[in-house]
Structure formats: C-alpha cells, structure tokens
N, CA, C and O atoms as a Tinker XYZ file with bonds, in Angstrom:
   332  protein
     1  N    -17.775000   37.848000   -1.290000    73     2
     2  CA   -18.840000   36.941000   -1.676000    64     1     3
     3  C    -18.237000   35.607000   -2.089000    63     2     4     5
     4  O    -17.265000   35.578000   -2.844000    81     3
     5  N    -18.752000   34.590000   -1.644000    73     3     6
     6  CA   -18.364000   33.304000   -1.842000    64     5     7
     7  C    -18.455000   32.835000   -3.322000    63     6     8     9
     8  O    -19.427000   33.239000   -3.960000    81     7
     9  N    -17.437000   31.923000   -4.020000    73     7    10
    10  CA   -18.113000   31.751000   -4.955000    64     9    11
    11  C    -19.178000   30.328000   -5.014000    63    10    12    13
    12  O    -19.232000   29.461000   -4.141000    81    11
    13  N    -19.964000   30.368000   -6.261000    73    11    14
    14  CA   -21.519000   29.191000   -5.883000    64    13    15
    15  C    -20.563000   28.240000   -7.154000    63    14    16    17
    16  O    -19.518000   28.475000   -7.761000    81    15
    17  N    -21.386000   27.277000   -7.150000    73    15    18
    18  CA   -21.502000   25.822000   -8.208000    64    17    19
    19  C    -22.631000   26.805000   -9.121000    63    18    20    21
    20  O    -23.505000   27.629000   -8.848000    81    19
    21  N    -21.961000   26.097000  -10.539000    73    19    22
    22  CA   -23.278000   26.747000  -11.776000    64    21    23
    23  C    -24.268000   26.112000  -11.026000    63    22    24    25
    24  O    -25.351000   26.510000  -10.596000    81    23
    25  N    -23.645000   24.977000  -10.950000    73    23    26
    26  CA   -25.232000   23.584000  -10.857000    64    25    27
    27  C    -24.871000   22.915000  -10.438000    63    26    28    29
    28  O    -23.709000   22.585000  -10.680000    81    27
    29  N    -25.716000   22.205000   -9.434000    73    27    30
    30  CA   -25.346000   21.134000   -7.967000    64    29    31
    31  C    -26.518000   19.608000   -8.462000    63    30    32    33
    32  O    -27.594000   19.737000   -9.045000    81    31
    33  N    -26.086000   18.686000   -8.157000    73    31    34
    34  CA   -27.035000   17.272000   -8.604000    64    33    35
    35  C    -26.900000   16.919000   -6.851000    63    34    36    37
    36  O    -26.007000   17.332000   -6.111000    81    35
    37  N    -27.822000   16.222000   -6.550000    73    35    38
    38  CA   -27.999000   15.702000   -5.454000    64    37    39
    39  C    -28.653000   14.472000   -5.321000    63    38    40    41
    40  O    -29.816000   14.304000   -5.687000    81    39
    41  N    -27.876000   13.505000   -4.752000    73    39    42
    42  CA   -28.839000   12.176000   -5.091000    64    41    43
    43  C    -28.243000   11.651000   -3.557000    63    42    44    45
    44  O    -27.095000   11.567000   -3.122000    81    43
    45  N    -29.421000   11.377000   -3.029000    73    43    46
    46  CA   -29.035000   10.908000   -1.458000    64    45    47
    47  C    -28.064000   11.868000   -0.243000    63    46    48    49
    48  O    -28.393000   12.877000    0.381000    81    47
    49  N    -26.855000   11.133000   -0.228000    73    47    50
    50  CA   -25.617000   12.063000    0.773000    64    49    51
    51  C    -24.697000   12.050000   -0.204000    63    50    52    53
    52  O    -23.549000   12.341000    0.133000    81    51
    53  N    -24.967000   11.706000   -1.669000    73    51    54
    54  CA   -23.873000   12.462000   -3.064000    64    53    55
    55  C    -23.994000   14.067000   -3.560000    63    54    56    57
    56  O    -24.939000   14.327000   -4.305000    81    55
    57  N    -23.291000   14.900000   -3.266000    73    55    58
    58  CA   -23.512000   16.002000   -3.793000    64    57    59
    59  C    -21.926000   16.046000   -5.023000    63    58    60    61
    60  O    -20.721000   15.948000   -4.791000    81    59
    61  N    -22.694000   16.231000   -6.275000    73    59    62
    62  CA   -21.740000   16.588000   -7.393000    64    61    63
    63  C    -21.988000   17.722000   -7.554000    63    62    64    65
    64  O    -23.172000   18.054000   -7.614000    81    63
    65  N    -20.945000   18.703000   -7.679000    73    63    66
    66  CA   -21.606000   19.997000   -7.959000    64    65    67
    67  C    -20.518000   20.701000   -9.533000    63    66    68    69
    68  O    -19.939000   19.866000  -10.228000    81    67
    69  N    -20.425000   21.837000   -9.794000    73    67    70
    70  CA   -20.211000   22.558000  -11.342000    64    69    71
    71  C    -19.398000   23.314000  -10.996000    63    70    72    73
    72  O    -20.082000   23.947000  -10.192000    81    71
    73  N    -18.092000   23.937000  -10.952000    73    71    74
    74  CA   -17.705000   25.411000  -10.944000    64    73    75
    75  C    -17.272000   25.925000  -12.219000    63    74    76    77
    76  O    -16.594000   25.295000  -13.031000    81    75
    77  N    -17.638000   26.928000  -12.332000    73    75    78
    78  CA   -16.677000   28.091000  -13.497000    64    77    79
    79  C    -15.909000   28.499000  -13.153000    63    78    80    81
    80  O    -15.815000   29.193000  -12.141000    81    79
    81  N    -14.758000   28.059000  -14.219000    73    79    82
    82  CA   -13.345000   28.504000  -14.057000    64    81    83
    83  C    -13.125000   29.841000  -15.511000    63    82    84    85
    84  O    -12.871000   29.709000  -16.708000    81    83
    85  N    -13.374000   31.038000  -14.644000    73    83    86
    86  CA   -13.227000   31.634000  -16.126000    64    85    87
    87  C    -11.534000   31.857000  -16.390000    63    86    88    89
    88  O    -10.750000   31.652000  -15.462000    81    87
    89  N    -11.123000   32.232000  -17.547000    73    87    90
    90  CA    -9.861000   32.496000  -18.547000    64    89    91
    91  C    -10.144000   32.601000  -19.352000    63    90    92    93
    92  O    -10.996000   32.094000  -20.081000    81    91
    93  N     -9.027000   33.771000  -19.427000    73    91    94
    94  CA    -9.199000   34.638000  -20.421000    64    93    95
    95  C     -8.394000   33.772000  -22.050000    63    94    96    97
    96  O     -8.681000   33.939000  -23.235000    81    95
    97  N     -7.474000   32.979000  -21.479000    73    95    98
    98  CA    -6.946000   32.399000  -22.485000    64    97    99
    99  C     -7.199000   31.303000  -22.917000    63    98   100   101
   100  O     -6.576000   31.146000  -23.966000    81    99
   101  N     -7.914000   30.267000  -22.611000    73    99   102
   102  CA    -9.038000   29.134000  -22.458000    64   101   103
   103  C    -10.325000   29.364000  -22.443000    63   102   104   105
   104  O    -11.022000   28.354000  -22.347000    81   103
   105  N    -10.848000   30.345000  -22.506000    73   103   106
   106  CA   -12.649000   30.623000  -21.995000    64   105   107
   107  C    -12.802000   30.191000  -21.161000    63   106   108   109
   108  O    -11.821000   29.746000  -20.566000    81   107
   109  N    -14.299000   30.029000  -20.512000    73   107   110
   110  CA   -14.613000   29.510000  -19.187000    64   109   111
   111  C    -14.693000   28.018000  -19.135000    63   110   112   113
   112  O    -15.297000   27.460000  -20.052000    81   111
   113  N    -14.425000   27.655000  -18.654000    73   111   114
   114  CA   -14.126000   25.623000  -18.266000    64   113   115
   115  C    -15.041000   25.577000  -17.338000    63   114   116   117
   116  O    -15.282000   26.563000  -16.642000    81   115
   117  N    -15.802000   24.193000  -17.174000    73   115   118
   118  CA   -16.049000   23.602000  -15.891000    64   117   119
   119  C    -15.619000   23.015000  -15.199000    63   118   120   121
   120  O    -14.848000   22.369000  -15.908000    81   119
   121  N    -15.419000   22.518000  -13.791000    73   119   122
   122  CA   -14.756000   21.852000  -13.314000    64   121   123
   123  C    -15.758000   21.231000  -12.092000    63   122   124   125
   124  O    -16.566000   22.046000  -11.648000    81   123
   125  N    -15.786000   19.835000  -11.492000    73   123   126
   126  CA   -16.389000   19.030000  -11.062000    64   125   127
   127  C    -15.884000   18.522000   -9.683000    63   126   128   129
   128  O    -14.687000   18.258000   -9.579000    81   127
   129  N    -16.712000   18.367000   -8.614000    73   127   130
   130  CA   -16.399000   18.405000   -7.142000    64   129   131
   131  C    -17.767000   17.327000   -6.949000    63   130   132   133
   132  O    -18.965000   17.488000   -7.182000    81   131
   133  N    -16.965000   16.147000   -6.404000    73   131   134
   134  CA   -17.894000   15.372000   -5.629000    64   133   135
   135  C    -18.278000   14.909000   -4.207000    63   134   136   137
   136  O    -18.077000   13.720000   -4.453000    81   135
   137  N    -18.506000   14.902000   -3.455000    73   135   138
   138  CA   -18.243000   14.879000   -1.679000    64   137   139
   139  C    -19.942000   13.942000   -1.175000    63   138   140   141
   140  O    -21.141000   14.203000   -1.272000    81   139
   141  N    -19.489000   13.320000   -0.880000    73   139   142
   142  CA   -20.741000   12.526000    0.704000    64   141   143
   143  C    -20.453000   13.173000    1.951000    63   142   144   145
   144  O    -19.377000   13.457000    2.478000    81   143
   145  N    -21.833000   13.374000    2.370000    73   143   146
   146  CA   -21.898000   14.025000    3.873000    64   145   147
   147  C    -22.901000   13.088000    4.457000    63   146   148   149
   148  O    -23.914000   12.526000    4.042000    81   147
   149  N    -22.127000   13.139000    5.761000    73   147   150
   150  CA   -22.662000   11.845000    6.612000    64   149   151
   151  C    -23.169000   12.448000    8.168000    63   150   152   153
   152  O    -22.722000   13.593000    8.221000    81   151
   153  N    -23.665000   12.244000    9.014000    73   151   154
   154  CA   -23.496000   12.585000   10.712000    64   153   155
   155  C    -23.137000   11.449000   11.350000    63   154   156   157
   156  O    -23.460000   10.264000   11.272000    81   155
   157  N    -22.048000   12.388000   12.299000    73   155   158
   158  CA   -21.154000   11.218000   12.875000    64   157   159
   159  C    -21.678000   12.440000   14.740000    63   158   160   161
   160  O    -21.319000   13.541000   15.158000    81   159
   161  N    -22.854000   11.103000   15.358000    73   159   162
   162  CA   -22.892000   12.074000   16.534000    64   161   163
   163  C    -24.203000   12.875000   15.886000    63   162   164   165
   164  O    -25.083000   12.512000   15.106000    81   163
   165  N    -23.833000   14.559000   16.801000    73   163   166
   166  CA   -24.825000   15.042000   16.241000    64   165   167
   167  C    -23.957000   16.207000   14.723000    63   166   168   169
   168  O    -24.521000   17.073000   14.055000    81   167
   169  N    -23.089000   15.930000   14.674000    73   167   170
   170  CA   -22.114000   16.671000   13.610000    64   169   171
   171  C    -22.222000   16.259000   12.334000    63   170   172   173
   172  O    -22.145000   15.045000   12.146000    81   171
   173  N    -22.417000   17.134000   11.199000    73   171   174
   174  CA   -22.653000   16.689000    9.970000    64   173   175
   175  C    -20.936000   16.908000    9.292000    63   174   176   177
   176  O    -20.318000   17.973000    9.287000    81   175
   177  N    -20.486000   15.688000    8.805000    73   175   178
   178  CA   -19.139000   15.955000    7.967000    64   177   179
   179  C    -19.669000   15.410000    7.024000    63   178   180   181
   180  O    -20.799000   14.933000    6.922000    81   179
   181  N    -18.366000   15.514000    5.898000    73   179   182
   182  CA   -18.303000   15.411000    4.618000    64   181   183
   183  C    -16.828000   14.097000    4.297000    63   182   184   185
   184  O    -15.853000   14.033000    5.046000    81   183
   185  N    -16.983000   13.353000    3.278000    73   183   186
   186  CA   -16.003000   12.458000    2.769000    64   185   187
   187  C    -16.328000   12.516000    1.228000    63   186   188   189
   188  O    -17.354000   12.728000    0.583000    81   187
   189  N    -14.631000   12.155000    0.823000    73   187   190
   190  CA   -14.516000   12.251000   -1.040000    64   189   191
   191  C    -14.273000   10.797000   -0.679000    63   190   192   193
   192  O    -13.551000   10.342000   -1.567000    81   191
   193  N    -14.632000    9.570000    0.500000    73   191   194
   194  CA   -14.666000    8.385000    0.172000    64   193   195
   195  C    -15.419000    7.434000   -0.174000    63   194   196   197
   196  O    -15.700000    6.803000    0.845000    81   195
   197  N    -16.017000    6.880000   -1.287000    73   195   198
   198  CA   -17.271000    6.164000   -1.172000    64   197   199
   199  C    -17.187000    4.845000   -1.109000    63   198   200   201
   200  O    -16.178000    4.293000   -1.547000    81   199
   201  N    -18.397000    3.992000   -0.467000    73   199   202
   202  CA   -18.275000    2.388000   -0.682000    64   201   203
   203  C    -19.008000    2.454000   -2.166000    63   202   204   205
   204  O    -19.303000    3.316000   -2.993000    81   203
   205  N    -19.150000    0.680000   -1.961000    73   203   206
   206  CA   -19.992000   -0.135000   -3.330000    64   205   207
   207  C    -21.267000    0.714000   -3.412000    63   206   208   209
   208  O    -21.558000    1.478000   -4.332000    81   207
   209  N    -21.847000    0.510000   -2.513000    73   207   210
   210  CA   -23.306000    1.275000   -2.651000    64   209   211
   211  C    -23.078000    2.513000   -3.193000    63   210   212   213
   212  O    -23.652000    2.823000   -4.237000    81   211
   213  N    -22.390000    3.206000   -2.690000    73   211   214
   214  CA   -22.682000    4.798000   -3.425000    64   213   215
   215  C    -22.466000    4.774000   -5.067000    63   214   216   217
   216  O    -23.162000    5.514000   -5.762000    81   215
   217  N    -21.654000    4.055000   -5.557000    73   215   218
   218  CA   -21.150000    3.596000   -6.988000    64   217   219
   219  C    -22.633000    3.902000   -7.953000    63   218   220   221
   220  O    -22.668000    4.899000   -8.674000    81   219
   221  N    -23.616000    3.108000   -7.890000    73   219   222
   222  CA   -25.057000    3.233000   -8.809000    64   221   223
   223  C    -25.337000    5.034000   -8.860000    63   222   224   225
   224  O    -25.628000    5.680000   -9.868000    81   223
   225  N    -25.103000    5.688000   -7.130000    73   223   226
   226  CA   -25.600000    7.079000   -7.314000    64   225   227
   227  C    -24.187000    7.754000   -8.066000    63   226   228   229
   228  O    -24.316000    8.538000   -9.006000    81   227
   229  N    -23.138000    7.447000   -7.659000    73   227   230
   230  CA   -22.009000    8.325000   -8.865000    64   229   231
   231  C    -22.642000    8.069000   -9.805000    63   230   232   233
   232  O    -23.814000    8.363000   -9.571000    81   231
   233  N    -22.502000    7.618000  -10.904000    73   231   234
   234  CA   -22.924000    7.199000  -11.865000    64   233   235
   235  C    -23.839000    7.764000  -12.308000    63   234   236   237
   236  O    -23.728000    8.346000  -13.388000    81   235
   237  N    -24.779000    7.760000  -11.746000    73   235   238
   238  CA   -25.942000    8.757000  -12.246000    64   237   239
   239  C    -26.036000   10.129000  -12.254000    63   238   240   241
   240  O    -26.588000   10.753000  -13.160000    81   239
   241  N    -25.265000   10.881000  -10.802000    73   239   242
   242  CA   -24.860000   12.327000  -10.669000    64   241   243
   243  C    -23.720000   12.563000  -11.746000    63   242   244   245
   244  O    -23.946000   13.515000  -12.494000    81   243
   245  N    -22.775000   12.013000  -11.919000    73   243   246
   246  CA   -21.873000   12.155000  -12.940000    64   245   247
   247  C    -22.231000   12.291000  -14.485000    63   246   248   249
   248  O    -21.492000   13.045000  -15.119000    81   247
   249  N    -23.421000   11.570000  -15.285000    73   247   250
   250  CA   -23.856000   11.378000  -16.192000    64   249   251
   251  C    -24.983000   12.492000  -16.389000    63   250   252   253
   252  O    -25.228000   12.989000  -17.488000    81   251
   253  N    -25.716000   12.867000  -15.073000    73   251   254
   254  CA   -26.646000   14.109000  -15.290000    64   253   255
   255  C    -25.766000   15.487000  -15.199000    63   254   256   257
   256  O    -26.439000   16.513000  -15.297000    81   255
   257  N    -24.385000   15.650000  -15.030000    73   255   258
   258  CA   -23.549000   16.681000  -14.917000    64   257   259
   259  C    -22.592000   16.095000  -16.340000    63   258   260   261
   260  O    -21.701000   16.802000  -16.812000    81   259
   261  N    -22.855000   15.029000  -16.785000    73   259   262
   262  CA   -22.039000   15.339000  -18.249000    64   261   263
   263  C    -22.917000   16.395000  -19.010000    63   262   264   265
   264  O    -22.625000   17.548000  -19.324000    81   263
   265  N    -24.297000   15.547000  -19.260000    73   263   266
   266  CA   -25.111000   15.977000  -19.667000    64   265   267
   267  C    -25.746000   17.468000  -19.938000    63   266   268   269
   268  O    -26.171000   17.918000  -21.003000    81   267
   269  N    -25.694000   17.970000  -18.906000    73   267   270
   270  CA   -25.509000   19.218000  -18.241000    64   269   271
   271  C    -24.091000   20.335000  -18.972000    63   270   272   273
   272  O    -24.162000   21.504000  -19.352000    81   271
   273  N    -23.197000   19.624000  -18.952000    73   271   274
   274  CA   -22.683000   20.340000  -19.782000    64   273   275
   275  C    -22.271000   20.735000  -21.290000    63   274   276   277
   276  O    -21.868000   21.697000  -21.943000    81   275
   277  N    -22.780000   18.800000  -21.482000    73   275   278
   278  CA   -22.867000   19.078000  -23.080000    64   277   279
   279  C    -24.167000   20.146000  -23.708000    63   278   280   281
   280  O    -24.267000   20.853000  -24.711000    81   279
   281  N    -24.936000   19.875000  -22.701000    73   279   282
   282  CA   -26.077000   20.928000  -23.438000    64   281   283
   283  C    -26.097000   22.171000  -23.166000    63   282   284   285
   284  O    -26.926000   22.857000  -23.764000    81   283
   285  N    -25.308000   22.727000  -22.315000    73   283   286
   286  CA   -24.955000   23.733000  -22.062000    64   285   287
   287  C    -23.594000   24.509000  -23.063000    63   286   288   289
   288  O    -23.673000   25.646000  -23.526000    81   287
   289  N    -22.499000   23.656000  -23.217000    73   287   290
   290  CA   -22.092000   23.808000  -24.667000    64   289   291
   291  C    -22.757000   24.062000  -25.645000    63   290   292   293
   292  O    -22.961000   25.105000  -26.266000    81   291
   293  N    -23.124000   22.945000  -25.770000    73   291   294
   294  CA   -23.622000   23.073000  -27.035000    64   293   295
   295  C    -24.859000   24.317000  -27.502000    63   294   296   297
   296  O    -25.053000   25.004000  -28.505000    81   295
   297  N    -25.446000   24.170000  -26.327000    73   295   298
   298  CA   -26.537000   25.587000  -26.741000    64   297   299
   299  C    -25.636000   26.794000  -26.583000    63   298   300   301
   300  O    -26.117000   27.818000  -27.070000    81   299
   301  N    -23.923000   26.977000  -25.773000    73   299   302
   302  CA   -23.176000   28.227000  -26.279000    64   301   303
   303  C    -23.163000   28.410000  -27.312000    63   302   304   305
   304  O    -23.100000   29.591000  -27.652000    81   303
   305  N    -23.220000   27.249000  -28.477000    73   303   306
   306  CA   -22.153000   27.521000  -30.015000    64   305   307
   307  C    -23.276000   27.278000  -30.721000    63   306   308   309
   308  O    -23.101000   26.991000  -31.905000    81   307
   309  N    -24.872000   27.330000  -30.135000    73   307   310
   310  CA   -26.145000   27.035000  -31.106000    64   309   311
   311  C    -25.516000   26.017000  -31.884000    63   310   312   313
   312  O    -25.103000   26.418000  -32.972000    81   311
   313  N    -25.300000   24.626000  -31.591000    73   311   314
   314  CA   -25.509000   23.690000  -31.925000    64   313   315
   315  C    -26.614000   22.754000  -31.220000    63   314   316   317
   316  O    -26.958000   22.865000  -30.043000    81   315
   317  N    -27.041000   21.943000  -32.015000    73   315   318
   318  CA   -28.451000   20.744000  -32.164000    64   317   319
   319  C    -27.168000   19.634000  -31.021000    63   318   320   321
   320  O    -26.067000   19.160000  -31.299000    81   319
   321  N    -28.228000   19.572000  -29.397000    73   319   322
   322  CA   -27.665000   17.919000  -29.079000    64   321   323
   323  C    -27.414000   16.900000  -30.215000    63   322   324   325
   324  O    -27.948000   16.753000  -31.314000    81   323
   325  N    -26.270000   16.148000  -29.479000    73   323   326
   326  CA   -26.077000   14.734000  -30.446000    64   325   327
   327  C    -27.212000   13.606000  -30.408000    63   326   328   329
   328  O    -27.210000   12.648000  -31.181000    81   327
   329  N    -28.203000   13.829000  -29.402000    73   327   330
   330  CA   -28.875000   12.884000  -28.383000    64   329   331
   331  C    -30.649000   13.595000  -29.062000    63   330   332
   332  O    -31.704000   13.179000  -28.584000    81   331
C-alpha cells in the first residue's frame, strides 16, 4: 500500500502536500512536498520549478499548511491556538 499525504492544499497547478514521518525517537514529524503539474502535449508532468506568478499561490499553500499544522499540534497537546 502506498503511502498518502495527511493533507494535500491545492491552489491552481500548486500541489503542497503533508507526510508523516513516524519515530519512535522524535515522535511523528511532518514533512512538506511541493510540485506544479503542467501538460506538455497531451502528457501531464510535474516540476519543483516555479516562475513569479506561482510565488502569490506558494505563499498561500504554504501558510494554509503552516497553519494546518500548528493546529493540529496544538490540538495534540490540548493547547488553545495562539491566533
């Protein structure tokens, strides 16, 4: 079985997505994967390269996946958001 993203953001051809990294000696971590997919032809690929334009959508996928994990922390350790 493949493994999935906790949680995927999608904004246009930006996909940010979540993985769990579990350890046993660290607890579980997240870790963060960003990629644009484009069609070149009739073939759909993927690039970790972005122009100017894509910059406004990082930004926003990145900030809804901070987000995402602070509250996800934070509701591990039943703590109140800072926000």
């Amino acid at each position: 079985m493949a493994n999935k993203p906790v949680k995927t953001f999608r904004i246009g051809q930006i996909t940010i997505s979540l993985w769990r990294n579990p350890s046993e000696k660290y607890g579980d971590t997240l870790s963060v994967t960003i990629r644009k997919q484009y069609k070149s032809g009739e073939e759909w690929k993927e690039t970790k390269s972005f122009n100017v334009n894509d910059l406004p959508k990082l930004q926003t996928g990145l900030q809804k996946a901070y987000e995402y994990i602070v509250l996800s922390e934070s509701k591990d350790n039943n703590d109140e958001p800072d926000f």
